[in-house]
N, C-alpha and C positions, 0 to 999 in steps of 0.2 A: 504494500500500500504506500511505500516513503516515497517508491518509485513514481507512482500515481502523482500524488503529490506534488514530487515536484518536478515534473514534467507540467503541470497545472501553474506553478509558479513560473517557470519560465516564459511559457505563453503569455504570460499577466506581462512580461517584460517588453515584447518583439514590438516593433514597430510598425506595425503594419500601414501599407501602400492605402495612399486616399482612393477615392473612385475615379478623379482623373488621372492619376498613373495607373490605375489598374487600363482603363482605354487607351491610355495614350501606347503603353507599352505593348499591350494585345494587337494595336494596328499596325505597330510596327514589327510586332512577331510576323501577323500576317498578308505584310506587306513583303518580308522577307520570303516568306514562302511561298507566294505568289511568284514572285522572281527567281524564285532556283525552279519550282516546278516549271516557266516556261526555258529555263536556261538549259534544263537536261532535256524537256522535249524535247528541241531544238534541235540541240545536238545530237539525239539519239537519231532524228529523224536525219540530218543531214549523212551521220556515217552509217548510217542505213541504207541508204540510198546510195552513199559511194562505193560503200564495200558488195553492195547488189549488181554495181554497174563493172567495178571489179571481177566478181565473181562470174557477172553473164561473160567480159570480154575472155578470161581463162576458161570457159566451158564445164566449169563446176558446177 
């Protein structure tokens, strides 16, 4: 139960983020992830395509 306790104290410590950093930080998580998912699209699509055009000219 001490454990309990003060695990329950420490909480009472932490500083917890206002409502505007809680938003401000979330759009910028998901503004980042927005951005790599269209980066690795991308790229996947492009060397997809290369190594397809690759492969047709060697007959694989």
């Amino acid at each position: 139960m001490n454990y309990l306790q003060g695990a329950i104290h420490e909480l009472k410590n932490v500083t917890w983020p206002t409502e505007k950093e809680v938003i401000r930080l979330t759009k910028i998580t998901l503004s980042f992830l927005v951005l790599f998912t269209l980066l690795f699209f991308f790229t996947d699509s492009i060397l997809s395509g290369a190594f397809s055009t690759l492969y047709a000219s060697i007959n694989i």
